[in-house]
C-alpha positions in Angstrom: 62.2 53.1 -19.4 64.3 55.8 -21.0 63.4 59.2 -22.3 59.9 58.0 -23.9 56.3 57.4 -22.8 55.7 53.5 -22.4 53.6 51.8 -25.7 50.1 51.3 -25.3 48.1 48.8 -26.9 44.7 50.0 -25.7 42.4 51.9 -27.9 41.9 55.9 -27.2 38.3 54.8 -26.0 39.6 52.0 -23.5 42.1 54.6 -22.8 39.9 57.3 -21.6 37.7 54.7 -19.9 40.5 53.5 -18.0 41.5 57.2 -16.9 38.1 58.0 -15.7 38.4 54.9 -13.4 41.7 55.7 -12.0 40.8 59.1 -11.7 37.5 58.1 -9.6 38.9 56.0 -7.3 40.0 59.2 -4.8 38.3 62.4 -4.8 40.6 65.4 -6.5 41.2 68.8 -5.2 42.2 71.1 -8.2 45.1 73.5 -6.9 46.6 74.2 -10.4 45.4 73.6 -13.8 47.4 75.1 -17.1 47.8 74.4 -20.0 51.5 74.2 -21.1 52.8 74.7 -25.1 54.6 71.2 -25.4 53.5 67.7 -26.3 52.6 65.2 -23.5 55.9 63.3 -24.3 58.2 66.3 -24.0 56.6 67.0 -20.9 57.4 64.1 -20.2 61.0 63.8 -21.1 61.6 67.4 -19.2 60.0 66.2 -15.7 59.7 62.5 -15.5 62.0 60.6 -17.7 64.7 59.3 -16.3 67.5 61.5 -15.6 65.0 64.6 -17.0 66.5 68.5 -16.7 63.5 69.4 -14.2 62.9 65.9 -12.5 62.8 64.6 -9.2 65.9 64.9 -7.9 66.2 68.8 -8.9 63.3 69.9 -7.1 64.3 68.2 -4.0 67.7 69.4 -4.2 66.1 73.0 -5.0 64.3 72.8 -2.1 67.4 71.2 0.7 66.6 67.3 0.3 69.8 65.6 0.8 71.1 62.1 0.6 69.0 61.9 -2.5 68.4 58.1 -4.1 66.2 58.3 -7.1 65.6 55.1 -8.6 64.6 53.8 -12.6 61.2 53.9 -13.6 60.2 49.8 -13.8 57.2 47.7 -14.6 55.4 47.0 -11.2 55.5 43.7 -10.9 52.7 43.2 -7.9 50.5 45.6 -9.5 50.3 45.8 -13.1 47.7 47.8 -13.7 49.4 50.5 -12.9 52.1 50.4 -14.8 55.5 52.0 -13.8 56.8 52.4 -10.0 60.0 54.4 -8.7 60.9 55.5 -5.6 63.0 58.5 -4.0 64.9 57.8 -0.8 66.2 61.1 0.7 66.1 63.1 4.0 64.1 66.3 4.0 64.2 69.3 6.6 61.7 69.5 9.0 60.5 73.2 10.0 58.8 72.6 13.6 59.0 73.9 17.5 59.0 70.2 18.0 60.6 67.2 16.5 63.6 66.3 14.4 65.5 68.8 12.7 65.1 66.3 9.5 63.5 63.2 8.3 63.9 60.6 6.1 61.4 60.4 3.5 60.3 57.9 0.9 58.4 59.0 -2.3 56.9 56.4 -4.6 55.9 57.9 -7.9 53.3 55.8 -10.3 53.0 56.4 -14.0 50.3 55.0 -16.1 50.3 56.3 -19.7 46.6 55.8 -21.5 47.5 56.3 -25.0 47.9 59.4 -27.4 44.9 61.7 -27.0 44.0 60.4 -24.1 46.8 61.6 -21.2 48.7 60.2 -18.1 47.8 59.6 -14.7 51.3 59.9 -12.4 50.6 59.2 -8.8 52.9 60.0 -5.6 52.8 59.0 -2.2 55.3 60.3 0.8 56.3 58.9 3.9 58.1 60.3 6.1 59.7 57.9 9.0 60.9 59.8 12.0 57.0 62.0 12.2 54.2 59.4 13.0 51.1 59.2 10.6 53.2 61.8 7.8 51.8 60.7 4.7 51.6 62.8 1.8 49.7 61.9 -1.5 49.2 63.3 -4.8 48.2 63.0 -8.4 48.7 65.0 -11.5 46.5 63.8 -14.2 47.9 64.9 -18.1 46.1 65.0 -21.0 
């Protein structure tokens, strides 16, 4: 997958049905919602594409993740439905009285793309291996 969202052959209504499911499965907590003055597929290419300006790898740098390992977006293979799967390797600082100084953490990002008019669903999920029971999870729906 290069700098463009993924073809769809689904129809905007089977789109938007399979959003809704997706989007059901776990309850949301809104913590940001904007609306931002570029298409869904420049967003896109700015944050999520590989090798994208703003992506992955920049905001972990930005914020002192080292031995960063980011790799291509690919079709998941053991879950389909889902559609594309990458995963971050890095080690991230840990800010505790107790513990490691740092901790290596692995990100797997999910990207389903529904069709034009219809949005994205991109799904996260941390773990982090040297703090017991550290998992992280999010999910940025796109429309």
């Amino acid at each position: 997958m290069g700098d463009e969202l993924p073809a769809n052959n689904l129809d905007a209504a089977a789109g938007e049905a399979q959003m809704a499911g997706a989007l059901a499965a776990r309850p949301l907590v809104t913590a940001i919602q904007t609306t931002l003055p570029v298409t869904l597929e420049v967003f896109f290419r700015l944050f999520f594409a590989n090798g994208a300006s703003y992506g992955l790898l920049a905001s972990h740098a930005e914020h002192g993740d080292s031995e960063l390992e980011l790799s291509a977006w690919s079709h998941d293979t053991e879950h389909a439905e889902l559609g594309l799967t990458r995963a971050l390797h890095c080690r991230i600082p840990v800010v505790a009285p107790i513990g490691p100084k740092s901790t290596r953490a692995t990100k797997i990002q999910r990207f389903k793309y529904f069709g034009p008019g219809v949005g994205c669903l991109i799904d996260s999920s941390t773990t982090m291996a040297d703090i017991p029971c550290k998992l992280l999870h999010s999910r940025l729906p796109c429309v």
